[in-house]
Every structure is written in structure tokens, then in C-alpha cells.
N, C-alpha and C positions, 0 to 999 in steps of 0.2 A: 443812411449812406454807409455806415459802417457793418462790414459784412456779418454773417455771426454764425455760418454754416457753408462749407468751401466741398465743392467738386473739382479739379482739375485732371485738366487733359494737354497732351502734348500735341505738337502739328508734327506730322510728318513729312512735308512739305514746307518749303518756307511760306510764311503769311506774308502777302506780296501788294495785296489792298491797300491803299492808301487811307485816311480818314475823309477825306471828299467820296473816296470810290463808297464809301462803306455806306455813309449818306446816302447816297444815287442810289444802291441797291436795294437798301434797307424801307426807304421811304416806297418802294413799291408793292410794301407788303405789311403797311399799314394795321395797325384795331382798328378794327370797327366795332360795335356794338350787336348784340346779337339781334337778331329779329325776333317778332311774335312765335316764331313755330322752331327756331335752329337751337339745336341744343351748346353749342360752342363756338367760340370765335378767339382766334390766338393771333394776335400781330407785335409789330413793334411801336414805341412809344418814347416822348421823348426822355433821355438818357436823365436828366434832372430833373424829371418829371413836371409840375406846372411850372416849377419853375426856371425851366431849360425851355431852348428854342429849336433844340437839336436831336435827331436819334442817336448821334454819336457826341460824344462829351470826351476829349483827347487830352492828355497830363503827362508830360513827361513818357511819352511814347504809350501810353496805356491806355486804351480805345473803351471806357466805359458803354454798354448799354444796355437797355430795357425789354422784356418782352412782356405785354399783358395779355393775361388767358382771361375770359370769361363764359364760365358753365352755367345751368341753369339748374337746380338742386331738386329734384325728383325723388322726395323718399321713397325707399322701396315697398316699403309693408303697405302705404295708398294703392300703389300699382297694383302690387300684390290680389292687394282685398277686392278692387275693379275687377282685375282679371278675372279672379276665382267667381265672382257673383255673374258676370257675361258668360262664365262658361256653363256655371251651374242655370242660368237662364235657358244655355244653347239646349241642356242636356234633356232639359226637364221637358221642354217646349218638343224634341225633335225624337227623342225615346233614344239619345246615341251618346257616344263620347267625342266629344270635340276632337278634332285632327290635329296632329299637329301644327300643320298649316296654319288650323284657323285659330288656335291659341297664338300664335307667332305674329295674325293677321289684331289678332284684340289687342294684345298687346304695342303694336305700333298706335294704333287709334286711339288708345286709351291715354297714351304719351304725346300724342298731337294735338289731344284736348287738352292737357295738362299745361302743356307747357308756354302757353300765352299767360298764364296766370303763376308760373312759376317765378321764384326768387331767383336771383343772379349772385354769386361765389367769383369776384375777381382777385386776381390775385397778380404780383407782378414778380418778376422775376429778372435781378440786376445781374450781370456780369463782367470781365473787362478781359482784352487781349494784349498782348503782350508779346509783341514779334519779336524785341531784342530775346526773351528769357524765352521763347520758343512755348508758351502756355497761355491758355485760355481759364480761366478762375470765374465759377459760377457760384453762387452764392445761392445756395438751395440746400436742405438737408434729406433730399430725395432722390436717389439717383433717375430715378423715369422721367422728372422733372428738367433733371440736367440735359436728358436726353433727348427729351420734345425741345428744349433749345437750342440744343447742337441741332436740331433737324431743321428747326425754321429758319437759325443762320444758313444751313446749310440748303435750304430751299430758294434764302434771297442771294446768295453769293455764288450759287450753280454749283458747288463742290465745298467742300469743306474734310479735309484732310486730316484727322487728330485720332488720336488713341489714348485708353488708359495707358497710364504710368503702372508696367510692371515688372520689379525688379527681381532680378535672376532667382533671389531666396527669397521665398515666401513671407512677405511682412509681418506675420505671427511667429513666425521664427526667429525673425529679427529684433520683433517689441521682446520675446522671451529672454533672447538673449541678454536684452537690457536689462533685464532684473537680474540672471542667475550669472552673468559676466560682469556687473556692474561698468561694461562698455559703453552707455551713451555718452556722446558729445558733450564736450563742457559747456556751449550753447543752452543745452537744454537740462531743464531739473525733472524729476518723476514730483508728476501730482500726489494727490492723494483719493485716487480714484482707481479702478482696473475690471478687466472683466474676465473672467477664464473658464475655457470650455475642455473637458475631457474628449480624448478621441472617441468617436465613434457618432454616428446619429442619436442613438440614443444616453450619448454620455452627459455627465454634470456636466450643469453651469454652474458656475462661482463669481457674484458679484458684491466690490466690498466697496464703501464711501468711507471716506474720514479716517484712513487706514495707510499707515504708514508702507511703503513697498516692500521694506527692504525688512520687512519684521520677520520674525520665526515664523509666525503665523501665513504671510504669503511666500517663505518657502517650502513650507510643507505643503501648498497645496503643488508648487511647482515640480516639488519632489517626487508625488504623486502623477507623475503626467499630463500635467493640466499644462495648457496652453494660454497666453495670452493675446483676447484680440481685440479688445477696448483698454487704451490707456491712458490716464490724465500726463498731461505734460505742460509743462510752463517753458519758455524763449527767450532768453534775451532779455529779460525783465522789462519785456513790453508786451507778451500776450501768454493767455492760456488758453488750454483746447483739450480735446477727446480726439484723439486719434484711431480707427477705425484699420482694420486687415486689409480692408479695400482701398486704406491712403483717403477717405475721405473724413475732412475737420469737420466735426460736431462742437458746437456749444462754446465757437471762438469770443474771447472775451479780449478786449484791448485796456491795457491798463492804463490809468489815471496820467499817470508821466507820459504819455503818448496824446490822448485828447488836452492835455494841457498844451500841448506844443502851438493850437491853435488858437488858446483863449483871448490874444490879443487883436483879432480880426473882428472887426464891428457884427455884433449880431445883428442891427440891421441888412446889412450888404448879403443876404443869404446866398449870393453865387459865388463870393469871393471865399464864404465859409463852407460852404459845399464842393467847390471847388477846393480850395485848401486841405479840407481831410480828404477828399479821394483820394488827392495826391501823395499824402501821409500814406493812410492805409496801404494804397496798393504796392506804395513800395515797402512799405514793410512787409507788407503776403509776399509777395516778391522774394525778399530776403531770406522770409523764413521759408518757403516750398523750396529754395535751393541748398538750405542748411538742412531744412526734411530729407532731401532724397540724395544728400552727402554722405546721412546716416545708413539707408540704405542702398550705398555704392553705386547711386546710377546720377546723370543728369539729364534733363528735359532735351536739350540739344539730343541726347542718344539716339532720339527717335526719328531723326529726321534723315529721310533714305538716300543715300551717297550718290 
């Protein structure tokens, strides 16, 4: 339940679904399971997974749910090797070079046989929304991931309205500043992690673990022109993260004082405790994405067109 890898996106539009409507829509576009010959199947699922009875799972205004994908895992060097032997068959047998066409034409047949006897890669993918804070938070550390799930809400809700978060000054200019301005928030402390890149395409990268920020050593590389666009940061003294150029949390970790908050809930009762940390977490995500993007001068409301 507890997230460990954050995408968010703002609505442009207010979010105006209800938790029933979200239901209704959501429930007509289902997983299902793949068949013998289909290489994917992407639906929704319930939000507590077995042991929820709901696509949507609702806390304190915060609309938890589920999408599960299931692919079918085709190495490629098998195909590969198929291919090349059907062709060199075609070549030998007909005194020609196979056409494009009919490599294009092996190639499907060869993947149509394959794939009744192929392995299945499921994978699911939680998220929750958020009308009051105007944000939708996905828990994926992929953004194309994020983004086939904004597509599928956005296929079962007929529209779906939302944008990255981006704030007027370049968030590497911003993380930079953090170190050579020593301006971050008193919210937040500098890890002891970072990543810096020289301008250019083909400039240095610079990447230090277990390294003090504020040393000689990471201002000389800053003095140098190196940019920061990975940087560890800690919150509140409830969570650490990898903050990314893109605004995307990597490597979220929730500290101890936080999952203790729900140690008193019977570990039998698993909805009351599953139930209970979502509640936790997402409003601490909550808290901290609007003390994130205080730092950089903008809020989630901004984007919502007048």
C-alpha cells in the first residue's frame, strides 16, 4: 500500500466525479485475462486488491485505484533465431531474398505460434486522486507507465484533463540553487545523495552516494558548471526521496514514526489496516507535494484554467 515511487499530475479542470460515478465508469473496463493468441490486456481492478470489493477505495477525499496490465513475455533473440531460419529456408528453397512483406508476414506467424505457450508479466499499478489538492499521484517509477494510466482513466471517464507540474524556472536550476544558495525550506534537509550533469550532450555526469552536499568537494563540481538533476532529500521527518528535474519522486521511503502511527490496529482486520495507512500516506504525499512545489513557486490549483 505504501507508495515507493510518485508521478503527479495536476487537473486542469476541476475533478467533478464523484466516488460512485468513478465506480459506474471504471467497472466497464474491467481485466480480464489475456487469451491464447492476445499479447495484452490492461483493465481496472479492485482498488485493495483481493481484499477489497471495490475499483475505488475513498479516505478522506482521496479516491485510491488499481490498473492491472498483463503482457505476454516473447524473448526476442527466439523470434529472432525463427525468423532468420524461415527466411534462410525461403532464400535457399526459391534462389531470392525474402521481401520485406514476407519477413513482416514470418514474423507475425512466428509470434502467433509463440504465444499460446508464452509466460504472462502482470503487473499492477496503484494510484489515488485528489480533487481538494487538485492532483492525481501515481505510484510507478516510469513515466510511460504513468501515462498508459492516465490513458485508461482517461478512456473510462471519456476525458481526463491533467498536466505536468511545470514551474516557470527549470527545477535543475532550482535543485542547484539549493546547494550554491543554501535556500531550501526548512521542511526539508539535503540527503546525502545527488547527481550532476555538465551542459552540453555530451557533457560529464557526476554522480556521488554517502556525500556530504554542502562539502568543498560538491562545490567544486558546482563551480565548474555542473548542474543538479537528481537530489536526495528528507521531509518533515517522515519521509525521504530522490527528486528528479522532471518533479518525479524516486526511491520514496516512509519513516518508522509514521508506520508506527498504525501499529495499534489489529493485524487480523486487514481492511481496517489497509485502510488506515492509505489514509496516513496519502495525506502525508499530500502535504509534502504542496511543501515540494512551495519550493518551487507554483501550486497544483495554478493549473486549473479560469
Amino acid at each position: 500500500m505504501w507508495f515507493k515511487n510518485l508521478y503527479f499530475f495536476a487537473f486542469t479542470r476541476p475533478f467533478e466525479w464523484s466516488e460512485q460515478d468513478i465506480e459506474k465508469l471504471l467497472s466497464e473496463h474491467l481485466f480480464t485475462p489475456c487469451g491464447s493468441t492476445e499479447m495484452s490486456h490492461f483493465g481496472w481492478v479492485n482498488a485493495l486488491g483481493k481484499h477489497g470489493q471495490t475499483i475505488v477505495h475513498s479516505v478522506n477525499g482521496n479516491h485510491l485505484l488499481c490498473a492491472r496490465k498483463e503482457e505476454k513475455i516473447l524473448p526476442a533473440p527466439v523470434i529472432k533465431d525463427m525468423l532468420d531460419e524461415k527466411i534462410a529456408h525461403l532464400e535457399a528453397d526459391q534462389s531470392r531474398s525474402a521481401t520485406k512483406k514476407e519477413k513482416e508476414q514470418f514474423k507475425e506467424d512466428i509470434i502467433f505460434e509463440l504465444l499460446p505457450r508464452a509466460f504472462s508479466r502482470i503487473t499492477d499499478t496503484h494510484a489515488y486522486i485528489n480533487a481538494e489538492a487538485n492532483l492525481i499521484v501515481i505510484n510507478t517509477s516510469s513515466r510511460s507507465k504513468a501515462e498508459d494510466f492516465l490513458a485508461l482513466l482517461r478512456k473510462a471517464l471519456g476525458t481526463l484533463p491533467v498536466t505536468s507540474v511545470s514551474p516557470e524556472k527549470a527545477p535543475d536550476e532550482i535543485m542547484t540553487d539549493w546547494l550554491t544558495e543554501a535556500n531550501l525550506g526548512e521542511s526539508f534537509q539535503l540527503g546525502l545523495e545527488a547527481e550532476f550533469h555538465a551542459v552540453g550532450d555530451d557533457g560529464a555526469v557526476v554522480r556521488v552516494k554517502n556525500q556530504e552536499l554542502d562539502s568543498d568537494e560538491i562545490k567544486a563540481h558546482l563551480d565548474a558548471d555542473k548542474f543538479v538533476v537528481k537530489l536526495a532529500l528528507e521531509w518533515d521527518d517522515a519521509l525521504s526521496c530522490i527528486l528528479c528535474d522532471d518533479l518525479a519522486i524516486k526511491r520514496l521511503k516512509f519513516f518508522d514514526v509514521l508506520h508506527e502511527q498504525n501499529e495499534d490496529i489489529d493485524k487480523d482486520d486487514v481492511i481496517a489496516r489497509l485502510d488506515a495507512d492509505f489514509a496516513l500516506m496519502a495525506g502525508e504525499i499530500n502535504r509534502f507535494i504542496g511543501d515540494l512545489l512551495n519550493e518551487f513557486s507554483v501550486k497544483a490549483t495554478d493549473y486549473l484554467e479560469s
